[in-house]
N, C-alpha and C positions, 0 to 999 in steps of 0.2 A: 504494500500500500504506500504511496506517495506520502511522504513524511507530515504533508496538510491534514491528513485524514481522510481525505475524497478520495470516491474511487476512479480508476483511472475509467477514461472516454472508452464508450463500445461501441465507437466507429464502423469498423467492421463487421460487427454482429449486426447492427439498423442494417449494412448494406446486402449482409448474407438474408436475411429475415425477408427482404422485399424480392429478393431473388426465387425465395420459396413459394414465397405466394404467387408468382408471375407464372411458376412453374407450375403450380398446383391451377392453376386459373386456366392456362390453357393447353394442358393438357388430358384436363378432367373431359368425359365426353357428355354430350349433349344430353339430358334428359329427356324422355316423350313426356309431356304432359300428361298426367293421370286422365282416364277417359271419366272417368266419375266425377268431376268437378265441372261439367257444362260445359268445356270449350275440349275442341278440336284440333285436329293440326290445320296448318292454317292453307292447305293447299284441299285441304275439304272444304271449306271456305270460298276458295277461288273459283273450284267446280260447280258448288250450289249454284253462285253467282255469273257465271258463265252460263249456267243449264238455264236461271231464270232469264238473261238477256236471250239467249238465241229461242225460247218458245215466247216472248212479248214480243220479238222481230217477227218470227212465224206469224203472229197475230195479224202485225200491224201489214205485210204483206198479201194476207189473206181478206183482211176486212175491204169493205169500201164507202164510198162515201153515204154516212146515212145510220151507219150500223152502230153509233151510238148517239143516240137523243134520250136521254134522261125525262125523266118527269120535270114538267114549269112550272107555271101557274097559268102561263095564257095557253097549256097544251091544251088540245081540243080534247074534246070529254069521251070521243069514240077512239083517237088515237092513240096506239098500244106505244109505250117506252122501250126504249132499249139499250142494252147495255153492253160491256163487251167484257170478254174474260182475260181482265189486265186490274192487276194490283193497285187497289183505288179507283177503279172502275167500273166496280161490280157490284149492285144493285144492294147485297147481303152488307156491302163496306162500308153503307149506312154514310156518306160522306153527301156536302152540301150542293149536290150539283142542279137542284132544282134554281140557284141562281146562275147558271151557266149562262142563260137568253138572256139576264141581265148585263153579263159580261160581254158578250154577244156585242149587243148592243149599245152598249155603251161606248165599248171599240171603234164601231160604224157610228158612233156622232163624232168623234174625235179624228177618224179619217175625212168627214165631210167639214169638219171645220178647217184643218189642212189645207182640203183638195178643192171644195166646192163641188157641188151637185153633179155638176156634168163631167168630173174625172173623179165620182166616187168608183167606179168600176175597171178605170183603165191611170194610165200613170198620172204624176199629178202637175196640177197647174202649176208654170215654175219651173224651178230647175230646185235639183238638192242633190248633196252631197250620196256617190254613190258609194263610198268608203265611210261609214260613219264611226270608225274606231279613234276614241274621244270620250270625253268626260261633260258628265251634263249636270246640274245639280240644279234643286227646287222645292216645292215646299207642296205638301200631302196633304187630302184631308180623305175622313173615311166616306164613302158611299152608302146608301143606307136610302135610295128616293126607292127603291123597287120591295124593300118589307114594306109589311102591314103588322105593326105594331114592332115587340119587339124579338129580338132574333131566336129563333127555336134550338137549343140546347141542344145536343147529339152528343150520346156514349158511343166510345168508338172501343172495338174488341181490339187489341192489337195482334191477339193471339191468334184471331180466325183470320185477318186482315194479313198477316206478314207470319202463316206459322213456321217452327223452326229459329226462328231470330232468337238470338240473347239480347234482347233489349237493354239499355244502363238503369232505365225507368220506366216506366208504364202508366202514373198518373199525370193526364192531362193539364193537369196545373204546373205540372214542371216543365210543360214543354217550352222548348226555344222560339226565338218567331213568332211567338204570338202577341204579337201587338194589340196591347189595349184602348191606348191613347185613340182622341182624337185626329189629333194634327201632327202635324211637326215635319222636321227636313229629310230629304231624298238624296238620294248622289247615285248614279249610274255610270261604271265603268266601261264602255263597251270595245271589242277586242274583235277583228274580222283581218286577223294577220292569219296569214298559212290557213287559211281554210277551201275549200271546193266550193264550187258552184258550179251551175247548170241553168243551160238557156233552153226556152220553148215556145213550138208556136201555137197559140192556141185559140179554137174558134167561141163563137156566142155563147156554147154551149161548156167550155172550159176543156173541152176532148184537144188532148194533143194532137198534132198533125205533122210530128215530124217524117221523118221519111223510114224511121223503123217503125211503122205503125201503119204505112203503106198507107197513107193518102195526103200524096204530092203534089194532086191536082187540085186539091181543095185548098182555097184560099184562106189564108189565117186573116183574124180579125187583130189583135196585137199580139206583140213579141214579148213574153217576159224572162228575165233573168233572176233564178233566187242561186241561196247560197249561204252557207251555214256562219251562228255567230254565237257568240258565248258573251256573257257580262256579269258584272258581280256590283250585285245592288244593294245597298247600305240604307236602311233603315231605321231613322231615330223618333223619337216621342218621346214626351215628357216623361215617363219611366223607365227609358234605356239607360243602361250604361256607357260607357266608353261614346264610341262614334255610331254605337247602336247596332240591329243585329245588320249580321254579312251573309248574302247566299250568292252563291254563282250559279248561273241558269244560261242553259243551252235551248238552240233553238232555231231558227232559221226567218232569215232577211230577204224580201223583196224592194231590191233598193231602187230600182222605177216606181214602186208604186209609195217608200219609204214606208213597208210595214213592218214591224218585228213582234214575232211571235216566240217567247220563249215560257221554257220550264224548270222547275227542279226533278230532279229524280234520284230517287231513293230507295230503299228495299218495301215502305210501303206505298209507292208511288212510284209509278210505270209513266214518270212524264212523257219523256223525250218519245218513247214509243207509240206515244197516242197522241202526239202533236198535231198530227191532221185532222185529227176528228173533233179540235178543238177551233177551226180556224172557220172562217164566217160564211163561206161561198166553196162552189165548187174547181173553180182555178185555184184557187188557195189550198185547195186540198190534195189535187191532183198534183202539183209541180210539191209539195213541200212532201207528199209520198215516196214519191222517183227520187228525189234528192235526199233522203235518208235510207231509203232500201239500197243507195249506194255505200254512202257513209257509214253509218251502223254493222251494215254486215263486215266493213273492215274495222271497226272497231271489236266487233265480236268476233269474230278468226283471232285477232290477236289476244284475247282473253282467254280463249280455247287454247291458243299455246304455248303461255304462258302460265296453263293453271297448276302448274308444280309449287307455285309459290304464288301469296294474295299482296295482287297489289291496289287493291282496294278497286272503291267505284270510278270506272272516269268521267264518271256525268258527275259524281259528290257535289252538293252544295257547297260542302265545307271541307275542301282539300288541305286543309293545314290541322283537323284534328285527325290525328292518328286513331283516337279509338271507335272511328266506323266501321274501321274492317272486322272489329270481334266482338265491338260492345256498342251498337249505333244508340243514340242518344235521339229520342222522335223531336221531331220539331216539325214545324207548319210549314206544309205545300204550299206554292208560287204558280200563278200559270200569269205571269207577264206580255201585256200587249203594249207595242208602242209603235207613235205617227211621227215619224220624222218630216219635221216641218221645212215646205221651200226655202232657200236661201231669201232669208229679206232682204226686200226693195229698194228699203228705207235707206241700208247700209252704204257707204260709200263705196263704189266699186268701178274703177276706170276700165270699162269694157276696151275701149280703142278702135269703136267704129264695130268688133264683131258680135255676135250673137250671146247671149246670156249662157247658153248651153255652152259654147265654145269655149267663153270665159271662166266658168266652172269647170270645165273639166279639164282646161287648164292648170288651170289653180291648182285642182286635186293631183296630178300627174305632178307639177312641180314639187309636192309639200310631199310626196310618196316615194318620189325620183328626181331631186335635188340635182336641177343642172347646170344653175346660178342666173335664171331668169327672172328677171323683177317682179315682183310681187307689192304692188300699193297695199292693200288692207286682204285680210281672208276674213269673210263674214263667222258669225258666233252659230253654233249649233243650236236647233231646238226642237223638242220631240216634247208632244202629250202621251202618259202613262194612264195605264187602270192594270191594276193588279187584283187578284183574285185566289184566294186562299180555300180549296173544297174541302180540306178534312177540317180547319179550325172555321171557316165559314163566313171572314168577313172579305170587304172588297174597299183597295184604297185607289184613289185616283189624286192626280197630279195637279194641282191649283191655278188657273187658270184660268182666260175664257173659254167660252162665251158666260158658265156659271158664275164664275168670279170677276171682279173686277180689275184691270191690268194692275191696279195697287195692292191688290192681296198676294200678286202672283202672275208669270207668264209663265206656266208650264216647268218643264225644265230648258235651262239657257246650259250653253258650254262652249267651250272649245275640241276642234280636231288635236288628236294627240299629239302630231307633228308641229302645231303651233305651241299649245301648251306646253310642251317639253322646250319650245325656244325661247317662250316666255321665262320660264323657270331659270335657264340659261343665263336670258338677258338681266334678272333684277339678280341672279345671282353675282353676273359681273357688278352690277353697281352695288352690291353689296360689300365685295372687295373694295371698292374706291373707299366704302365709304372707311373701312376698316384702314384702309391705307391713308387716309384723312388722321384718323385717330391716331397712327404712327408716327405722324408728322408732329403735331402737336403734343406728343409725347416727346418724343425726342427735343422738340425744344423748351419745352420746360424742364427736362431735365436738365439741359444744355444750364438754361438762368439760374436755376436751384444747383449751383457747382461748387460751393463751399459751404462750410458746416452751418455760418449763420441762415443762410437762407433756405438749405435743408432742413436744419430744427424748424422751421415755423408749418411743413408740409405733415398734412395727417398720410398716416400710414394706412389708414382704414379706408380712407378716398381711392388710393391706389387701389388698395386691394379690392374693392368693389369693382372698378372696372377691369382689372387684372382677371376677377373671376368670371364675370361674364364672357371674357375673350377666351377664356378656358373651357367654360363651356360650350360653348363654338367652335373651338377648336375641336375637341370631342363630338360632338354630332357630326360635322363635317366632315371628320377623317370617316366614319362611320357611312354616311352615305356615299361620297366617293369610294368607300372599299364595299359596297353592296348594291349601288345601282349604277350599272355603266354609261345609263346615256348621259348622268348627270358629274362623269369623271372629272372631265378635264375643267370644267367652271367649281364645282364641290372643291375639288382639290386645289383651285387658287384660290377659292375663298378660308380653307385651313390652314392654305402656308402664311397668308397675310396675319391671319386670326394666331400664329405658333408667334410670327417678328412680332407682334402686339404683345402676345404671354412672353418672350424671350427679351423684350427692350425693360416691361413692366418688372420682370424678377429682379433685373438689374439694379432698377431705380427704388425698391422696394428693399434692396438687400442695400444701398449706400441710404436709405433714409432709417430704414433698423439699425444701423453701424453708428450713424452719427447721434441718434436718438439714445443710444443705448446709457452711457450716464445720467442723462436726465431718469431713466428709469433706476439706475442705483441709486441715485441719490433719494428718490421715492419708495425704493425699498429700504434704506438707512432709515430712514422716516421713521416709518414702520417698526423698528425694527426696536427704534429709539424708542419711539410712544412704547411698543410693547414692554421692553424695559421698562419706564417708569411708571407704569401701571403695576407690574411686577414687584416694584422698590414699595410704592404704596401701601402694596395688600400685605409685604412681609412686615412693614412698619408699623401698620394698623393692631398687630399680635400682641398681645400684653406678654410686658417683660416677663410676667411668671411664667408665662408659657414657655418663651426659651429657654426659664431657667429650667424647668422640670425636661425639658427637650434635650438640656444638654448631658452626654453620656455618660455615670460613673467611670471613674479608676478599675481597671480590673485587679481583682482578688488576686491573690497571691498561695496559692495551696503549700503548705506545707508539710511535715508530718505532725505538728501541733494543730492545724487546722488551717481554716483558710482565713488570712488577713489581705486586710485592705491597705494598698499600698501609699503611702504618704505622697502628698503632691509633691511634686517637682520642684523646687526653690527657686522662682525668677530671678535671673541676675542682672544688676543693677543693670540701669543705662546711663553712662554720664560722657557726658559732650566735652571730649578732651581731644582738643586743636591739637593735631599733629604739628611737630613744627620740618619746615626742611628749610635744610642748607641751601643761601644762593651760592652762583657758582663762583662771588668772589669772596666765600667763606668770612661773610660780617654776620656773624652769630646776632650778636647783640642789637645790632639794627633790626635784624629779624624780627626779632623775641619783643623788643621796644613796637613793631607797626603789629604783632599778631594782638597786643596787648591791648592797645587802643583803636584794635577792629575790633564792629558786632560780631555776639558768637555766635557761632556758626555748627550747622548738624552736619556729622560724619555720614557719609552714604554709609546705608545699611542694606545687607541682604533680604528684600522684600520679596513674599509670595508673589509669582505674579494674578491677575488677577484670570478669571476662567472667562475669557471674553471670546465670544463668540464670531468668527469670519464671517464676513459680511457674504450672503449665498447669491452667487453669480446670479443675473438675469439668464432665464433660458437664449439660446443659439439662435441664431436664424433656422438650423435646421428645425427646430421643434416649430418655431413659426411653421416653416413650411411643410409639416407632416399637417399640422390643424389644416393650415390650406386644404390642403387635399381632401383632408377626412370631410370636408365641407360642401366642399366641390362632390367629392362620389354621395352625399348625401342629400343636396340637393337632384344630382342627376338622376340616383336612383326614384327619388319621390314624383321627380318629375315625369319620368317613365310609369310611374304609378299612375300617376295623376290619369294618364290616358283611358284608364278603366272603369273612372269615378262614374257619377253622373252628372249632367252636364252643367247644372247648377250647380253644381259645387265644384267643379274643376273650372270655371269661369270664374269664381268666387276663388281660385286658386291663380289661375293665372293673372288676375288686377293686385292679388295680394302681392305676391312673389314680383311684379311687376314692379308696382311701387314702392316696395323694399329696395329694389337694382335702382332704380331712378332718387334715391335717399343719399347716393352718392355725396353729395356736397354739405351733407349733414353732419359727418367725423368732423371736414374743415373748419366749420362752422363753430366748432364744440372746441376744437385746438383753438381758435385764434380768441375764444375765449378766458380757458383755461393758461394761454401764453401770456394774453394782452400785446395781442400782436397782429399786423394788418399787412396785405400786400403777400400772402406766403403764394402766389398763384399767379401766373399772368393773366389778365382778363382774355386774352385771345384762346388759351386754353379752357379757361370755365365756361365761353361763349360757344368756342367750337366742339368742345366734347357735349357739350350738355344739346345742341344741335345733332350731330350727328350720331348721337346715343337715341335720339329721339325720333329719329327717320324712320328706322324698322318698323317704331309701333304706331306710326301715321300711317304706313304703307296696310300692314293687316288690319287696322282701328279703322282706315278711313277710306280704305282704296275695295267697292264691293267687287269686283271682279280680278279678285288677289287669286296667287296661284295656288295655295292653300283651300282656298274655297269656305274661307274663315267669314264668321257674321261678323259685321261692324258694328260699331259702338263709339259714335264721335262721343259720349256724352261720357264715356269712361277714358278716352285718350285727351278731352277736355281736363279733366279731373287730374291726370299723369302731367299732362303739360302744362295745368297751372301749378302743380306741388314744386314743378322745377324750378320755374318763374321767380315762382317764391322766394326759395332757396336762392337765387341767384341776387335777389333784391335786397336777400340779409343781407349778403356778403359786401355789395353796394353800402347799406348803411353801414356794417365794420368798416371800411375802406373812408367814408366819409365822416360819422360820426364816432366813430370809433369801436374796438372790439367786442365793448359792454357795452355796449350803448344798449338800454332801455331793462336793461338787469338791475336790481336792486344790489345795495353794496355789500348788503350780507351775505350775497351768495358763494361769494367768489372774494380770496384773498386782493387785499391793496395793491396794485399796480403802477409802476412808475409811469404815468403823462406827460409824454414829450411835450405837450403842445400846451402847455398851462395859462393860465391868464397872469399875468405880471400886474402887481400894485406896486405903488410906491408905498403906502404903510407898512408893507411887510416888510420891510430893510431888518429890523431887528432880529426877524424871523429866519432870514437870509433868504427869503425867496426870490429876490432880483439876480439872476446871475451877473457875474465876476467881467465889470467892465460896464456894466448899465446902474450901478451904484454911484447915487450922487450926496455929497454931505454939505447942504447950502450953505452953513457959514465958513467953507473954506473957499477962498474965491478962485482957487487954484484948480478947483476940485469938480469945478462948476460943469463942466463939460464931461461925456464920457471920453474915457480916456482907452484905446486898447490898441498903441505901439505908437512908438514916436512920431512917426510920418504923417498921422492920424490927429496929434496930438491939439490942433486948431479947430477939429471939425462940432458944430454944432446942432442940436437936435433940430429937426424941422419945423416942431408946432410943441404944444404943449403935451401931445399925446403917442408921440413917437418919438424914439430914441433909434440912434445909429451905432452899428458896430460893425467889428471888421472880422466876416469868416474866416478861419484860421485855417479853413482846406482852401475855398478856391481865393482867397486873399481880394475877395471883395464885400462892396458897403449892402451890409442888411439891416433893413428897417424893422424895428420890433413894436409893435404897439405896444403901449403902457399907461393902465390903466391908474388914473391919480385920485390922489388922499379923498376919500369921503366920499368920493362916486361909485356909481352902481354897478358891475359889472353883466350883470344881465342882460343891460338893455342895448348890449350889441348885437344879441341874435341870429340871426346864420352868416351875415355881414363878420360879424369877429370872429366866429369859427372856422368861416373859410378863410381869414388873416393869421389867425394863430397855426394854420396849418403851414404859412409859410416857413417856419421855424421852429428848432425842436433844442430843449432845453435837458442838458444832460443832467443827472443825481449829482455830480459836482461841481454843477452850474455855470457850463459855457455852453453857449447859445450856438447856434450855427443854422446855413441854409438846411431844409428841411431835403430836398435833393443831392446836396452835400453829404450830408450824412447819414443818409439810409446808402447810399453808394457805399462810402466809408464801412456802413455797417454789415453791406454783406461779405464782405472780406474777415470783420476783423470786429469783437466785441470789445473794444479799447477805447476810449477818449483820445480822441487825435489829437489834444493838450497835455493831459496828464496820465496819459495810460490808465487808469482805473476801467476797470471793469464797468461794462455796460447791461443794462437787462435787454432782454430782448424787444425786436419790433412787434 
């Protein structure tokens, strides 16, 4: 053992230990999952799922148009329902499809609002976008004109509906997707990259007539093109969480006529499969059949040979939870209809003499296949929704007209994705400048703040407020450039700027800790002090008997007579006897004769010393910067939280945290009090930081078609931008009125006032400084006097006196106030005069620009070297 007592490091055993486990880990072999605990291997799984897509494709192949019509309300009383044998489709699944013809129908008013009457059947008036992959957002309310009274309640079996499934739950009150609310916002992603399509010609009657169907002589009435699209729709209400729920829904696009018809599907919901029999007419049903009995069946071969292993559903709603494939979680059916609306007229759009069409499909070709052709404006997307829920039973639609008024709502508005990804781009570049703004004006205050005086007056907490928000920026930033690529090359110059921000601020943050750092000992000697004599106090307040019975007997003395107690000690004497020594020209007696009639004097004595305690260092910079951190991942983290709150309260999170970051000028505020000191800042720094800190939240507070797709709120970025105002108007009055100004005197220790009012009564006092002291009965005396050269010069008036600044060696006038008047009643008039000049504790006067120059170099009297207090 190590002569300490410890035992020696087992280095090698941690390293041997992890080697075991690593061994033991992988080369233990696989267990099967017990068959008695409900799940399978996961390639049983795959099979199921495979078996059920390829007999719903059978279906959907075999069926034709007609073969399901569910029960309505306006069904005729002789006519028989029908239904069709697909999962949620079936008559026994007890699901809400008697509002189907509401749905229907609802669809066909929002297409004729579009299109108008006479191209509700064929393409539409207009031109529109035939790529609508792009982002739309708008504001929902529920449907509800087609009940008679209120909605009919439905128990649904899940077990005779989907049997076989391992459900996670099974009561309807847990399900997802079930939106209760009202109202509330929309967003639509929509995505028609790498998909198929198919074109047809089709007569009155909706019968194809291409030439595999052999009738080439028969004249088509129009041409359509459909083609498959997927999107993932985000729905919020007053009682969602986060951004509200998320489903992604497949489905197929007729972008001549801008229809979209999409689904979810699920293991109890056979959407995508029974898409056609959901769609309003019979061209609609024909071209979106042929176009998925293409699709589908190559989706389903690849499932079929793949089913060694489950890789889940590829229609999922919800492709980011893993546990669909072995424990689906039910949540509510989507059958999504939406009208993609003509490009607006309204819009500024420089045709150049050609057709409407020409110039849209320009445009689109340009923004798709970038080949550096001008482009003046690309018009904004717009599509009206009605959504439709058959197993929870409600129906929501998109805010808008003709119901609504254009102020409650236009549907959903957007952008194509190719623009809004350059949007993104472009406010990302200006967001670099802006941050590269901020670097400039860092750098040059640090540049002015370049000696310890003018460092001492900068708060340290100022810094670190915007230090940290460029940290956090820096971190998100790196984070998106390293996960989404189209936003690489802008993301990532906005984190190199946002790193030179963090990497200028560490700088200037680690030499204002450094020079700050004594004032903080001397604040813990304080401390330290007080505590001691509060200490000295409490032991003094003890009554003497206590110490005496405190203090320890003599130990006993054992003997073989017993034990005695041993006699004290006998103090010996002390007497002060003057060493005498020889000088070195050996006069004894002269000696002896001066030690004699010197006072007497005490021999040094060997004194305890006393148990005084080392004054304990201030922590490091590095512990500062561990807190940093710990700060920083605790803000990040919360804020990452924050995303899944509900929306009232992560609003009410984000104004708070908001106006905490914009409290920046408040540390200052609070030092130049605490200092009694003014000017620690240049005004072009507090002007342009406090601007350009405040751009970002003008941009999502005030800009509604931000790329965020964020609500505005001027009356909360009002509130942000006057808190600044504010703060900047204090600092204004410390700069003007001084550091206290309007603090009561108790609050805050006495401070030396450069800028004091001068009387002549207070000669005695000594408050006139040294050179404006005049003594009338000396007639010599009469004049201020301050250097030879000088020596004739006399006051101007009765109320000003002249002296000679001893830095730049010229005449300054000091006003001075005389015997028996009032000094009040100069008012901002004399306070912006006493500003001219600042009077030091040893009371030489000087220009006020003189010596704040003077003072950031050097806390010294430029006369008499004495130390100075701070500005």
């Amino acid at each position: 053992m190590p002569p300490n007592g410890q035992p020696p490091p087992q280095e090698y055993a941690r390293v041997v230990l992890i080697i075991i486990l690593l061994f033991f880990l992988y080369t233990s072999p696989d267990q099967p999952i017990p068959a008695g605990n409900g799940f399978g291997p996961p390639h049983d799984y795959a099979a199921e799922r495979a078996a059920r897509a390829r007999h719903s494709l059978d279906i959907l192949n075999s069926s034709r148009h007609g073969d399901f019509s569910p029960k309505a309300p306006d069904t005729p009383r002789g006519e028989a329902s029908r239904y069709l044998n697909l999962t949620g489709f079936r008559e026994e699944d007890n699901y809400a499809w008697d509002r189907l013809s509401a749905f229907k129908k609802r669809g066909r008013e929002f297409s004729v609002e579009a299109r108008g009457e006479d191209g509700a059947g064929k393409a539409l008036r207009g031109e529109v976008w035939e790529n609508v992959t792009g982002v739309v957002v708008g504001r929902w309310t529920r449907y509800t004109e087609d009940l008679n009274g209120e909605q009919r309640h439905r128990t649904l079996n899940l077990s005779e509906i989907a049997p076989g499934i391992d459900w996670a739950f099974r009561d309807e009150e847990y399900w997802t997707r079930n939106i209760t609310g009202s109202e509330g916002k929309m967003q639509i992603r929509i995505d028609e990259r790498n998909v198929e399509g198919m074109t047809f010609d089709l007569d009155k009657n909706g019968v194809d007539i291409n030439k595999e169907v052999g009738n080439e002589s028969k004249a088509s009435w129009y041409t359509d093109f459909v083609r498959e699209v997927e999107a993932t729709v985000v729905v919020q209400d007053e009682t969602s969480s986060g951004d509200g729920w998320e489903m992604k829904v497949h489905g197929v696009h007729w972008p001549r006529k801008g229809v979209m018809l999409m689904t979810t599907t699920s293991e109890k919901f056979a959407g995508v499969f029974s898409l056609p029999h959901l769609t309003a007419d019979v061209d609609h049903y024909i071209t979106s059949q042929k176009l998925l009995n293409k699709t589908l069946e190559k989706t389903v071969e690849g499932m079929e040979k793949v089913s060694w292993g489950d890789n889940g559903n590829p229609w999922t709603a919800t492709p980011t939870n893993q546990g669909d494939a072995t424990m689906p979680a039910p949540h509510c059916e989507f059958v999504v209809y939406a009208q993609v609306y003509p490009v607006d007229s309204d819009q500024p759009i420089d045709t150049g003499g050609l057709s409407m069409n020409t110039v849209v499909h320009e445009i689109e070709q340009e923004l798709r296949f970038p080949n550096g052709a001008p482009i003046s404006h690309v018009p904004d997307m717009q599509m009206s929704t009605v959504m439709f829920s058959p197993d929870c039973g409600f129906m929501l639609e998109s805010k808008g007209p003709p119901s609504f008024a254009p102020t409650d709502g236009k549907h959903l508005r957007g952008k194509k994705q190719e623009v809004w990804l350059q949007e993104i781009q472009y406010w990302l570049h200006i967001f670099a400048l802006t941050i590269f703004g901020q670097i400039l004006l860092l750098k040059i205050q640090s540049k002015e703040a370049s000696t310890p005086s003018t460092v001492g007056r900068v708060s340290l907490y100022t810094i670190a407020m915007m230090l940290m928000a460029d940290a956090l920026l820096f971190s998100s930033m790196s984070l998106v450039s390293a996960t989404i690529t189209s936003f690489f090359p802008s993301s990532l110059l906005t984190s190199f700027s946002a790193l030179m921000s963090v990497a200028l601020g560490v700088r200037f943050i680690g030499v204002v800790y450094n020079v700050q750092e004594p004032e903080r000992l001397e604040r813990q000697r304080a401390r330290q002090a007080e505590e001691a004599t509060l200490a000295a106090a409490r032991a003094a307040s003890i009554p003497a008997a206590m110490r005496a019975t405190s203090t320890p007997a003599p130990a006993p003395i054992i003997t073989a007579a017993g034990a005695d107690i041993a006699a004290p000690r006998p103090t010996p004497p002390t007497t002060n006897v003057t060493p005498i020594i020889i000088p070195s020209d050996q006069d004894i007696d002269a000696e002896i004769a001066e030690n004699a009639t010197a006072p007497p004097a005490t021999l040094p004595t060997t004194n305890t010393p006393a148990a005084n305690t080392a004054p304990q260092r201030s922590n490091n910079f590095g512990a500062v910067y561990l807190k940093f951190i710990l700060c920083l991942t605790f803000i990040l983290f919360t804020s990452l939280s924050a995303t899944t709150w509900p929306v009232s309260i992560r609003n009410w999170y984000i104004h708070i945290i908001s106006f905490a970051y914009l409290s920046f000028w408040i540390p200052q505020i609070r030092r130049n009090i605490i200092r009694n000191c003014r000017k620690a800042l240049l005004w072009k720094f507090i002007v342009g930081q406090s601007i350009l800190r405040l751009l970002p939240f003008a941009y999502f507070y005030l800009k509604e078609d931000n790329v965020m797709f964020a609500e505005t709120d001027w009356k909360a970025f009002c509130v942000l931008g006057g808190w600044v105002w504010i703060q900047i108007w204090i600092l204004v009055a410390q700069e003007v009125l001084g550091p206290r100004w309007g603090l009561p005197k108790g609050w805050t220790e006495e401070g030396w006032d450069y800028h004091p009012i001068l009387r002549e009564d207070n000669i005695e006092a000594g408050g006139l400084p040294i050179g404006l002291v005049q003594i009338p009965a000396s007639p010599t005396l009469e004049r201020a006097n301050t250097g030879d050269e000088q020596a004739t010069r006399k006051k101007k008036d009765g109320s000003v006196r002249s002296v000679d600044c001893a830095i730049c060696m010229q005449v300054l006038e000091v006003p001075v106030v005389a015997a028996g008047e009032d000094a009040t009643g100069t008012g901002v008039a004399g306070m912006l005069a006493r500003r001219q000049y600042m009077v030091t504790p040893c009371r030489h006067v000087f220009h006020s620009a003189c010596l704040e120059g003077w003072m950031r170099f050097r806390l010294q009297c430029p006369i008499c070297r004495e130390n100075l207090p701070p500005l």
